[in-house]
VOPAGU-2260 file (C-alpha; in pm, 1 decimal, decimal comma):
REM VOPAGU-2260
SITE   aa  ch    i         X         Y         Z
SITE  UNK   A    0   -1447,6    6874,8   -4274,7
SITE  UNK   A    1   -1416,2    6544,3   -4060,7
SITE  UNK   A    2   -1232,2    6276,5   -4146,8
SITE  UNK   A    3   -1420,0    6051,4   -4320,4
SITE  UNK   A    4   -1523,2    6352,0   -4529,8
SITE  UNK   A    5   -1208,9    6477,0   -4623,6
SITE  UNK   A    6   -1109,8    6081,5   -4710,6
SITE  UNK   A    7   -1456,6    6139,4   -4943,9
SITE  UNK   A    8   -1308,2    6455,3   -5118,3
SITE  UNK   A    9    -988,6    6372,2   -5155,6
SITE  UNK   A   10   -1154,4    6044,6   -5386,2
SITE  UNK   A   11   -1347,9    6274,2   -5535,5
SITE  UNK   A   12   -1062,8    6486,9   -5610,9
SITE  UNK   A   13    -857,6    6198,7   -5775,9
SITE  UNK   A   14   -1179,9    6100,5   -5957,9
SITE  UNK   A   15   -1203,4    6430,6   -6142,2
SITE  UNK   A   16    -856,8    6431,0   -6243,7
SITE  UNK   A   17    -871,7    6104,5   -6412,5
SITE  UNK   A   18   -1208,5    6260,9   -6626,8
SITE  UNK   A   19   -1053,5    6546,9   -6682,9
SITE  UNK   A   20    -757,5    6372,8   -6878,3
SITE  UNK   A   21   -1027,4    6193,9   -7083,7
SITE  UNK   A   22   -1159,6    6517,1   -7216,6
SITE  UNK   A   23   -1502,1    6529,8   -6967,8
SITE  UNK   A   24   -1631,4    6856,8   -6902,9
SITE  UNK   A   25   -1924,2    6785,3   -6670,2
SITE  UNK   A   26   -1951,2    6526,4   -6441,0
SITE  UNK   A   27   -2262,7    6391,9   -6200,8
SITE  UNK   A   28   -2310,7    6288,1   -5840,5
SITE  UNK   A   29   -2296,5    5935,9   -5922,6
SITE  UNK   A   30   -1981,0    5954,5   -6110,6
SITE  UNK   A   31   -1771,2    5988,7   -5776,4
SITE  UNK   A   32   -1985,2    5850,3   -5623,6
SITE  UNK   A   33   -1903,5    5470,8   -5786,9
SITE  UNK   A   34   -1477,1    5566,4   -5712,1
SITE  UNK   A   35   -1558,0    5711,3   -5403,9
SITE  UNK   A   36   -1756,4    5369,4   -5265,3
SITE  UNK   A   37   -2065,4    5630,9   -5160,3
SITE  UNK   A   38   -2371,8    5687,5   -5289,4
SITE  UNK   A   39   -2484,7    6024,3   -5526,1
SITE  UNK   A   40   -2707,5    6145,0   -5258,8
SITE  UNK   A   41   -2368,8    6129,4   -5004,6
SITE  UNK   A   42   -2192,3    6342,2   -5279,8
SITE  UNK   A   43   -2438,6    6585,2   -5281,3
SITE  UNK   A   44   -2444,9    6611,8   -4953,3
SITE  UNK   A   45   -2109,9    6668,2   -4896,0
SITE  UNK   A   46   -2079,6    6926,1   -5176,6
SITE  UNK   A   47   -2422,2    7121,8   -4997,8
SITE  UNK   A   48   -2233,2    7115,2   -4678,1
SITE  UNK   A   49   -1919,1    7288,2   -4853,5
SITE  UNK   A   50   -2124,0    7536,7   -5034,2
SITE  UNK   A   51   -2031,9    7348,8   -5388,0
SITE  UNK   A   52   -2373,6    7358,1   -5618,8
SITE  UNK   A   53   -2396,2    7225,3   -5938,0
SITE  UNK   A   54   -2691,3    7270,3   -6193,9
SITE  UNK   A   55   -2986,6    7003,9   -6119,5
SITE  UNK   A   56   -2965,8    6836,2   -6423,2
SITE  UNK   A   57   -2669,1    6983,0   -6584,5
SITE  UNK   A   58   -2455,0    6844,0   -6310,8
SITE  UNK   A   59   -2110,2    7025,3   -6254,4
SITE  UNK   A   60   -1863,4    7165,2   -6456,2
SITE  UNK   A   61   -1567,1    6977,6   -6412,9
SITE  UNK   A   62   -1277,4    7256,5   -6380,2
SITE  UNK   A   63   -1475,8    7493,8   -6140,2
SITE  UNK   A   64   -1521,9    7198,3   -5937,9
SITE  UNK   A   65   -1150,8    7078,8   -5903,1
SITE  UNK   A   66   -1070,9    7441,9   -5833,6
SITE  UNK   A   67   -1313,3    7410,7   -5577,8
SITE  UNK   A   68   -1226,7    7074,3   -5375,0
SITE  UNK   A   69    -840,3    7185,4   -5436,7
SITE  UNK   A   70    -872,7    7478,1   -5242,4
SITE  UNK   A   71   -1038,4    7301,7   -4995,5
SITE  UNK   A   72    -775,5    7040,2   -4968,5
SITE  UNK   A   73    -504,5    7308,8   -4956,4
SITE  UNK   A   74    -351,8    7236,0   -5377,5
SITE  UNK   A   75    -244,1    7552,0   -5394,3
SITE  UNK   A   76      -8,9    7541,8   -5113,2
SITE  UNK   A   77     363,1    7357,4   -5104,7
SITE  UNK   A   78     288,1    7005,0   -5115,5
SITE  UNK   A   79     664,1    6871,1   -5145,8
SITE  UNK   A   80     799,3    6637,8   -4899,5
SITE  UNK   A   81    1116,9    6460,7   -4821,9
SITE  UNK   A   82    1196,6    6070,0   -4699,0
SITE  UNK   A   83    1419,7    6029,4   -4434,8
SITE  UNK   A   84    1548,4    5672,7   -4498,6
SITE  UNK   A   85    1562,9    5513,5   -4781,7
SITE  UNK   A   86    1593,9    5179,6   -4766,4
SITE  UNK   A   87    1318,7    4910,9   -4956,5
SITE  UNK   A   88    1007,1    5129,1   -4804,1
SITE  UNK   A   89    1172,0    5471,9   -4893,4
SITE  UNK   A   90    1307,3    5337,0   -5214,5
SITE  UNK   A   91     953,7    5205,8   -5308,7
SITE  UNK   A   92     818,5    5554,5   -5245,1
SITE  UNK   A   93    1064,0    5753,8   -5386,3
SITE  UNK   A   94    1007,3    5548,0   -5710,6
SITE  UNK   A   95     608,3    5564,7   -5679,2
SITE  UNK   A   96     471,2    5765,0   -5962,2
SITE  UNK   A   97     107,4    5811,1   -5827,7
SITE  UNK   A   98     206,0    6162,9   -5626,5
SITE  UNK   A   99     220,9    6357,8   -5846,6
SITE  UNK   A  100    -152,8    6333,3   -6015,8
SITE  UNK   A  101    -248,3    6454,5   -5669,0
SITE  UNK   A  102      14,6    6739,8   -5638,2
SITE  UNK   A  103     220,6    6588,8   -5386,1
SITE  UNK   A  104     593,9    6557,6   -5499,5
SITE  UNK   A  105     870,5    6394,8   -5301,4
SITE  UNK   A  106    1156,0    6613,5   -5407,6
SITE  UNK   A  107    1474,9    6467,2   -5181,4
SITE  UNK   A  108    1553,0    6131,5   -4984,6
SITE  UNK   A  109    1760,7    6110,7   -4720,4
SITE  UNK   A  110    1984,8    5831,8   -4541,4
SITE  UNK   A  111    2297,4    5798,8   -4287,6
SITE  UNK   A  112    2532,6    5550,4   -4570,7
SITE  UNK   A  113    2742,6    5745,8   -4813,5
SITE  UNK   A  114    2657,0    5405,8   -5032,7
SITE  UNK   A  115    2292,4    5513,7   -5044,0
SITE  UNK   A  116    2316,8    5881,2   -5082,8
SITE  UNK   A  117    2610,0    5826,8   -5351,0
SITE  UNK   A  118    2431,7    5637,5   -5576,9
SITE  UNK   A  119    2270,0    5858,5   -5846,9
SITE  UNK   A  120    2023,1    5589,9   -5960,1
SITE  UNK   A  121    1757,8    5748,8   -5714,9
SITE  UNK   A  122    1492,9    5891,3   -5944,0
SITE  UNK   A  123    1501,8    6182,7   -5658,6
SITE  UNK   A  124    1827,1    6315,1   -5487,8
SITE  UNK   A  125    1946,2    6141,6   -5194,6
SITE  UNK   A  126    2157,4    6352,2   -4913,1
SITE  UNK   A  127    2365,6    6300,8   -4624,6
SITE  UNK   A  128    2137,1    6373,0   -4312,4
SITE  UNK   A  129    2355,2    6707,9   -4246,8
SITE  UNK   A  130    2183,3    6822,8   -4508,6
SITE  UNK   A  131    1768,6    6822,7   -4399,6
SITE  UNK   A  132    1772,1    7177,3   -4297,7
SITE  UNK   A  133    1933,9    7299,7   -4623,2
SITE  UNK   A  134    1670,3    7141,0   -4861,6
SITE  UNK   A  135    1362,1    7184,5   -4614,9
SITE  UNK   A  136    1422,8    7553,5   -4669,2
SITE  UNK   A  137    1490,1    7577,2   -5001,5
SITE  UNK   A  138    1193,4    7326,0   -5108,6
SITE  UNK   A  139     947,0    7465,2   -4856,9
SITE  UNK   A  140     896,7    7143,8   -4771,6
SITE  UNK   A  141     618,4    7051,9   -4557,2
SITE  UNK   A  142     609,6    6690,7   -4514,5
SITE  UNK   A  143     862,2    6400,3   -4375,3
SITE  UNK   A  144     829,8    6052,0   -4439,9
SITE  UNK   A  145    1014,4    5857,2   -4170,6
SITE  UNK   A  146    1094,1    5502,0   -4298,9
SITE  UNK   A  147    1398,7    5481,5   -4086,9
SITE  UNK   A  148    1460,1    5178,5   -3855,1
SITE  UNK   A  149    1321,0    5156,2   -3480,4
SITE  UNK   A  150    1596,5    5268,5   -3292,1
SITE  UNK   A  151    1647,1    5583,7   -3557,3
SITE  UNK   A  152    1286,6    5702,4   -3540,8
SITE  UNK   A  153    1302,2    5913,9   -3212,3
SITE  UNK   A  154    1609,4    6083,6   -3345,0
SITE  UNK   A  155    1506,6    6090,5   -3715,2
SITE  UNK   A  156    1175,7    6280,9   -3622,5
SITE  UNK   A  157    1317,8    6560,0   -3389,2
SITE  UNK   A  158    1553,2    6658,4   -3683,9
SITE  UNK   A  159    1266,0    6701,2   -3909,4
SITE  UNK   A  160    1093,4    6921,7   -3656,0
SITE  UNK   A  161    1391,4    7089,9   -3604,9
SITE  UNK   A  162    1404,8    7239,5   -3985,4
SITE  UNK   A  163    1130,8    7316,6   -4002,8
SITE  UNK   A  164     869,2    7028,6   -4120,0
SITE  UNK   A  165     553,5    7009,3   -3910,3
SITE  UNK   A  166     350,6    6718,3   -4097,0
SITE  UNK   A  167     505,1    6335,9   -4076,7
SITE  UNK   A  168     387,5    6027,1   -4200,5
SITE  UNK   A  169     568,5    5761,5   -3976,8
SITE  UNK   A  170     658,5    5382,7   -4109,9
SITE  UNK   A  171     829,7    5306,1   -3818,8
SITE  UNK   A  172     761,0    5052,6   -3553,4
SITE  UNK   A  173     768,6    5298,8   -3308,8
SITE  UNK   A  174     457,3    5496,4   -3258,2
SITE  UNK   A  175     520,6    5886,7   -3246,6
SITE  UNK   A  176     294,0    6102,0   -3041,1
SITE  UNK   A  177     284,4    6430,2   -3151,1
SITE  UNK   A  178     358,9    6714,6   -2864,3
SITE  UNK   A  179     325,4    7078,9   -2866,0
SITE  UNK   A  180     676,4    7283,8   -3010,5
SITE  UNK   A  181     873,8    7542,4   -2766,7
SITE  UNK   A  182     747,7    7770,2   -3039,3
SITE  UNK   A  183     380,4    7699,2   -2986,9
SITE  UNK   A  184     367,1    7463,8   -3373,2
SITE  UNK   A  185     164,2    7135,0   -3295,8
SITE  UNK   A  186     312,7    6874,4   -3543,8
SITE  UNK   A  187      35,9    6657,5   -3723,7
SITE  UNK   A  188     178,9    6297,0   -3707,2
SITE  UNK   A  189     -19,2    5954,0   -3912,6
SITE  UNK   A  190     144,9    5659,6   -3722,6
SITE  UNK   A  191     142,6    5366,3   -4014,5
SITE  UNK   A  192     222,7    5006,6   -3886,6
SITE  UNK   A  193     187,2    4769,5   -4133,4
SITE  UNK   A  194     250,3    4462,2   -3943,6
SITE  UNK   A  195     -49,5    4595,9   -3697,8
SITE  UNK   A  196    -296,0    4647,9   -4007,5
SITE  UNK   A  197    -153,8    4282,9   -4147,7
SITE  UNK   A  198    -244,2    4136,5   -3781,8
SITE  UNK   A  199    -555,2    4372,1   -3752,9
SITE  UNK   A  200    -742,9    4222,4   -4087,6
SITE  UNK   A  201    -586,2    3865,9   -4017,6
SITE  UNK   A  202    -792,0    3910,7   -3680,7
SITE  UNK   A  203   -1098,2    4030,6   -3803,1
SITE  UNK   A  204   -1105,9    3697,7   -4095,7
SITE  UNK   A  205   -1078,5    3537,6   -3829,9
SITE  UNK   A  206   -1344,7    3683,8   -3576,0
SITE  UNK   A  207   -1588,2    3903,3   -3792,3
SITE  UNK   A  208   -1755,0    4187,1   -3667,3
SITE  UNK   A  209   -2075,0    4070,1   -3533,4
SITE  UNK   A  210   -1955,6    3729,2   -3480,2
SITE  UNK   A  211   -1913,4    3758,2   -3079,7
């Protein structure tokens, strides 16, 4: 799958989830496609591509296909992850409930002040940073959110790879370039700026495509 497909799936994905706890046991192009922003014939030419077929006018039975799109997006396999600061941004996440409806589960935060990783008010537990390689192992954890501040990120992301975790989604400032391991493992990094994306759409109100 490219990109924008697997962006497509995972929508459809989400979609089927939220039928499937309202009791729907067959569902049709056009219902993903109006959550997925697509049209039916994109649908159903995504699902040809990946070998998914439905019935022509029967449409497709629900379960069989969110077995189907879950294996392709990997459901079966450890999706828990870990935040490596938690201040507002890693708070905020930690307390976000909408993981979980797509398997993902943050199952540990963790942060340099004893304040933060004493209080037990964290709907996850918080650790002392000594501590990564412990719960990385014992979680099979996958995944590391940085949301550390700039001058921690360069450190904060070589002790992730270090234990283990080869997938990071980085809210830092600083933007991470993923490099091949000593071992041969090639890290898959999402840089996420917010500030850029603020100043990229302010930009674009401003000039709109097509405008030049």
């Amino acid at each position: 799958m490219n990109n924008d497909q697997l962006v497509r799936v995972t929508r459809y994905f989400r979609t089927l989830n939220r039928l499937k706890t309202i009791g729907l046991e067959r569902v049709f192009a056009h219902n993903l496609a109006d959550a997925a922003g697509v049209s039916a014939a994109t649908v159903r030419k995504d699902f040809s591509q990946l070998e998914i077929h439905g019935q022509k006018r029967g449409g497709y039975d629900l379960l069989e296909l969110l077995a189907a799109l879950g294996e392709l997006l990997g459901k079966g396999d450890s999706q828990n992850c870990i935040i490596i600061g938690c201040g507002r941004i890693g708070r905020a996440l930690m307390h976000y409930s909408g993981f979980e409806q797509d398997g993902i589960k943050v199952v540990a935060g963790f942060d340099s002040d004893p304040l933060v990783y004493s209080d037990s008010s964290h709907p996850v537990p918080v650790y002392p940073l000594s501590r990564i390689d412990e719960v990385v192992q014992a979680r099979d954890v996958k995944v590391g959110i940085l949301t550390v501040p700039e001058q921690a990120a360069g450190d904060s992301y070589e002790r992730l790879l270090a234990s283990g975790v080869t997938g990071v989604l980085n809210f830092t400032p600083v933007t991470i370039k993923a490099q091949v391991q000593k071992d041969g493992r090639m890290p898959v990094v999402h840089n996420i700026n917010i500030a850029l994306e603020l100043e990229q759409i302010f930009y674009e109100l401003k000039f709109p495509k097509g405008s030049e």
